[in-house]
N, C-alpha and C positions, 0 to 999 in steps of 0.2 A: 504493500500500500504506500510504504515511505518512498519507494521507488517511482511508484508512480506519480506520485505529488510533484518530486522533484522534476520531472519531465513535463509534465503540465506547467510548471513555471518558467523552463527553458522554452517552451514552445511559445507560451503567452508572453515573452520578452520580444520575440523576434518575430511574430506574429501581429504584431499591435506598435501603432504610431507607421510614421514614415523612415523606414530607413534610410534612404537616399536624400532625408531635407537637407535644406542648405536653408542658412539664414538672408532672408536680404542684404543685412550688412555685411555679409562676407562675400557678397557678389559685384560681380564687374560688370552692370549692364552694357552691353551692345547693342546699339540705337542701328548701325548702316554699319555694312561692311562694303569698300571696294575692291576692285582686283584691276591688278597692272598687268599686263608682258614686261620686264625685262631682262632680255636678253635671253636665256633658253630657261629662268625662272619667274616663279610668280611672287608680283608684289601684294602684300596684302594689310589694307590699311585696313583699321578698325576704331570708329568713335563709340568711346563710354561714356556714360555718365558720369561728372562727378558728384555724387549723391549731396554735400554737402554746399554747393554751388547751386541745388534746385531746392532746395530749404531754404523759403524766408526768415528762419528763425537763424540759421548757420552761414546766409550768403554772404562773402566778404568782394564779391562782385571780381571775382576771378571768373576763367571761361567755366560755362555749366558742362564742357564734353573736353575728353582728351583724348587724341591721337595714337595711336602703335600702329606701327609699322613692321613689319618683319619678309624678307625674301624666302623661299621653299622651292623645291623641286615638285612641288603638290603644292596643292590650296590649304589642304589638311598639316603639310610641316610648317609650313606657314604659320597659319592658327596657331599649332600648337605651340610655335616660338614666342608669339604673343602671350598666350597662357602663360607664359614661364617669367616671363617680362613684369606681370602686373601683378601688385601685388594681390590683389583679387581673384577669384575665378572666373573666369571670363561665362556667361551667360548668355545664349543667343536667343530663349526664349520669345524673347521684346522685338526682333530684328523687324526694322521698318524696312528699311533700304538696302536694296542691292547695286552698286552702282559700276559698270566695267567700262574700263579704259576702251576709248576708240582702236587702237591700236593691237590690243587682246582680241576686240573684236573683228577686226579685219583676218586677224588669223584663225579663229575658229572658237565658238565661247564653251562649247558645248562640256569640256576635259573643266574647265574652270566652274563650273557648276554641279557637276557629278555627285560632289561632297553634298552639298545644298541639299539636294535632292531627294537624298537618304540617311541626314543625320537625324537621329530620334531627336533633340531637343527643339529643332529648327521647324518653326509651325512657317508651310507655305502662301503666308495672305500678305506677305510684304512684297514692294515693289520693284521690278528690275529696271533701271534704265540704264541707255547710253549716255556715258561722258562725253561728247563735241569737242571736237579741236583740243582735246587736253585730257589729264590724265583723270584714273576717277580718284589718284590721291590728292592731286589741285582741288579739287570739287569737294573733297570731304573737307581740306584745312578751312573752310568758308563760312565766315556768322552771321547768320543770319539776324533779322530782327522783329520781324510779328512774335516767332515761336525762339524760345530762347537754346531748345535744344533743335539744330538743323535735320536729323533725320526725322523729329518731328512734324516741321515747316513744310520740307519735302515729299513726305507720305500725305499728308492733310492737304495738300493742294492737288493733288492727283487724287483723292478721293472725293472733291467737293461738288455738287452740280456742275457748279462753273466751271470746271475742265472741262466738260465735254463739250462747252460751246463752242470750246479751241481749235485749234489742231493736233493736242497734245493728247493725250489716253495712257490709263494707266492698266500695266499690264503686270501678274502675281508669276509667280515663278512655274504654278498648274500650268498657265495660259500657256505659258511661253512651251514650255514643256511638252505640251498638245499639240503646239503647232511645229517643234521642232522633228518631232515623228510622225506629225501626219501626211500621208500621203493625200498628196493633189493639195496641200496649203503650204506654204512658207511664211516664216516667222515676221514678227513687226516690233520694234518695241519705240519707245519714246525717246530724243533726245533733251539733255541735259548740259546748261554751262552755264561759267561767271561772266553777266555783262557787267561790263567797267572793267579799273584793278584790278586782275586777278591778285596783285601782289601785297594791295593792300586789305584785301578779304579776310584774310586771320587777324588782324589788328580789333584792338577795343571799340577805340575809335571809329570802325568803318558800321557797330550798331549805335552809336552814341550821334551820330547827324539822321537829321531827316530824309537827306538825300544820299544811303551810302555808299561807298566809293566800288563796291562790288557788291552783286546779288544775284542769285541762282534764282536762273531761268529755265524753264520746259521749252525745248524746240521743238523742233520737228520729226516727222517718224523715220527709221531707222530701216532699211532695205535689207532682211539676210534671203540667202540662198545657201541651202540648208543648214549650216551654224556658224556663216561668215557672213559678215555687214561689206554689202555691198555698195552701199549709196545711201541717199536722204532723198525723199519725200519733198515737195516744196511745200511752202503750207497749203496753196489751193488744191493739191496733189491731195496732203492729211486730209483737207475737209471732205476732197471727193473721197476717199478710202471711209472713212468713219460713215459717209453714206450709203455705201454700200454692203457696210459691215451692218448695218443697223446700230452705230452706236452715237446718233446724233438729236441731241437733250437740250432742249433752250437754245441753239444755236443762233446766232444774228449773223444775216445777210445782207447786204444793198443789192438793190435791182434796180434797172433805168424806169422813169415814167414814159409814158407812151409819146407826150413831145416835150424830153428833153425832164435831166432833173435825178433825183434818186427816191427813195424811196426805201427807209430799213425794215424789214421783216423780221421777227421772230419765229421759229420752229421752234415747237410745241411738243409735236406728235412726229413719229414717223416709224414707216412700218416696210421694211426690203424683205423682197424674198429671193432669192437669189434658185434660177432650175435651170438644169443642164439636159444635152438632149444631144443623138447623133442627128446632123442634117447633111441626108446625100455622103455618107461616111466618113463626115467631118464634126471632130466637138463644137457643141454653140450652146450659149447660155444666154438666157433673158433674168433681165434684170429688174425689176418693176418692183417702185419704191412710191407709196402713198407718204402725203406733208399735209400737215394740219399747221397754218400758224396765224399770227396776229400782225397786223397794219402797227408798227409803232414809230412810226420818225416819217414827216412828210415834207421834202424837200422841193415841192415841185407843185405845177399847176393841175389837180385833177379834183372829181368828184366823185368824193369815198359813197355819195348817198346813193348814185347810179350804178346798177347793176353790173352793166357793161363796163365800167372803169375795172370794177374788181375783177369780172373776168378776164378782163386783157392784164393786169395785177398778176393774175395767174400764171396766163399763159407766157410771160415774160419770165415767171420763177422758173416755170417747169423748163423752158429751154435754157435757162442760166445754170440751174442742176444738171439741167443734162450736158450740155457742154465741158461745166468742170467734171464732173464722173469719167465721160469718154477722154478727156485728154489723162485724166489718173490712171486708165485701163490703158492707156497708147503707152504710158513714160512704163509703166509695170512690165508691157509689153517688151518692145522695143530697147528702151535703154537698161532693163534689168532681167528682162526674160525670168522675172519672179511671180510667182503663182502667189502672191499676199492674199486676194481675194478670196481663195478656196473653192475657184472655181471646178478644179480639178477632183475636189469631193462631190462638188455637187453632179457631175457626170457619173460619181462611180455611184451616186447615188442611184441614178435615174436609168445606169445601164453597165450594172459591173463585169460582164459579158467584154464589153467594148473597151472597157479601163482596162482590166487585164492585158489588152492588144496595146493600147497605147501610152499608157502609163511610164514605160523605161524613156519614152521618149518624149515624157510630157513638156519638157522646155520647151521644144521645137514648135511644140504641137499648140500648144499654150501661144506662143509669142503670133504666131496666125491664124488662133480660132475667132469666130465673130462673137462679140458681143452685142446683144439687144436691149439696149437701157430705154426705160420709160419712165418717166416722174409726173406722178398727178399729186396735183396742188388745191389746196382747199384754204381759201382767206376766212376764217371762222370773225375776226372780231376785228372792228378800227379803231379802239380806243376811246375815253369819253368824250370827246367832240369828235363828230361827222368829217368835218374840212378843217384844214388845217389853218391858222390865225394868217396866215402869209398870203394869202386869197385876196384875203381884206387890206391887208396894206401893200398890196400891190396896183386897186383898185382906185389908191386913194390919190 
């Protein structure tokens, strides 16, 4: 019986509570991690928190994040040189940001992310972007000023509505991942970089003015073929991609008025379906994307109360969409011979008989298939006055 007692208390010790906790304070949070190339190893910058720097009660107004750096033959000796560096345990739990050098990614990202992929601590909902014209260790030395910790600032704005009126999209490491293996789609991700100083962006100073001397910006999107960055996107390019993707929220456009003038629109609503189909033995996909949006800026001579203005309102948006879509589907084509759109799914969708045959050679097949785009437009609302005040003092 005594035997047994004692074995019920060994069991109910290791049985009960968390074996594995860690205390907060003995942790290094990791907000963003970057990644370099250099030379035939990998650079890997990593911003912590410094816990007592985000305490009002402890702030002596030193920076709220610090930097490690460490070079690896892997991503992983990397890291772990870091770990050994701080005096913390480093924590990737919290990871907002993923940020890789333009330069990593010209060479192929995919070996650089592996880790990511399949570490148990590392939850996949944080974001990847490209560093632009610079490395993603420049991009991470950079202080920001709405959000006082930068991988903060940088995750929160890529999450807000208001990205997506942009040309910028933010894309999780799933996404990226899904499109790096999927057959008949090629990846996209977001561009990132310091406008201004890049040199004076670690300084106190550069959040202490109203206007500072550097500040991280969202470009444009990011071209791979299959896990090398081929090119950039321009932004009328991003707008058309994001419209065809279905991922276009609040958007603002200008459009001409019918004599002369402009006119801003809001997107609302929109709804793309994207189907593929063999025509006469050739891949073809139509594209047909419904717009709901609202009259809000009136630069110009027209009459919001007459029916016929809106309709031609209309038909002005729906050829401005289409226009910017088909020249996004020409540059895709043409100067990148990248499948971004997925179009090449939605063939294997509608006839995977025929993808089987054409698939090894989708480039080819891809950069001369026709696309059929159609955009209907619906003007829902003009705002609370009819005509716009400029009417009237043009009259006068």
């Amino acid at each position: 019986m005594k035997k047994c007692m004692f074995v019920l208390l060994i069991l109910s010790s290791i049985l009960t509570g968390c074996w594995d906790k860690r205390e907060l304070n003995e942790l290094g949070i990791m907000l963003a991690i970057g990644i370099d190339k250099v030379e035939d190893e990998y650079r890997v910058t990593a911003q912590v928190v410094v816990p007592s720097e985000v305490s009002t009660k402890t702030s002596t107004g030193r920076s709220p994040v610090i930097l490690y750096q460490e070079n690896g033959g892997t991503v992983y000796e990397a890291l772990q040189k870091i770990t050994k560096e701080s005096p913390r345990e480093m924590y990737t739990g919290h990871l907002r940001m993923l940020v890789l050098g333009e330069d990593l990614a010209e060479e192929g990202i995919a070996k650089s992310i592996e880790l990511l992929s399949r570490y148990w601590e590392i939850r996949s909902d944080f974001y990847v972007a490209i560093a632009k014209d610079m490395t993603a260790e420049e991009l991470l030395n950079v202080r920001t000023t709405i959000e006082n910790l930068p991988a903060n600032e940088m995750f929160n704005t890529l999450k807000t509505p208001e990205a997506t009126s942009t040309s910028t999209n933010g894309f999780t490491l799933d996404e990226l991942i899904a499109n790096l293996t999927s057959d008949g789609k090629e990846a996209v991700l977001t561009g990132i970089l310091v406008k201004g100083e890049l040199e004076m962006g670690s300084n106190k100073q550069n959040v202490e003015s109203i206007t500072p001397a550097a500040q991280i910006k969202y470009d444009d999107l990011a071209v791979f073929k299959k896990d090398k960055l081929v090119g950039w996107l321009t932004e009328r390019d991003s707008r058309g991609y994001k419209a065809i993707l279905n991922n276009v929220h609040n958007s603002v456009t200008a459009i001409s008025c019918p004599k002369g003038g402009k006119a801003t629109l809001e997107i609302i609503q929109s709804d793309s379906k994207i189907k593929g189909k063999i025509n006469k033995g050739k891949p073809e996909v139509d594209v047909n994307i419904k717009v709901k949006g609202n009259v809000e800026e009136v630069e110009c001579q027209i009459n919001l109360n007459d029916q016929e203005t809106i309709v031609e309102l209309e038909k002005n948006t729906e050829k401005q969409l289409e226009k910017t879509i088909n020249l996004t589907i020409e540059t895709a084509q043409k100067q990148y011979k990248s499948d971004i759109f997925g179009f090449g799914e939605a063939i294997h969708r509608s006839n995977p008989k025929e993808w089987k045959k054409i698939k090894e050679q989708w480039d080819e097949e891809f950069s001369e298939m026709t696309a059929n785009v159609k955009v209907d437009v619906k003007l829902v609302h003009t705002g609370t006055e009819g005509n716009s005040f400029l009417k009237k003092i043009e009259v006068k």
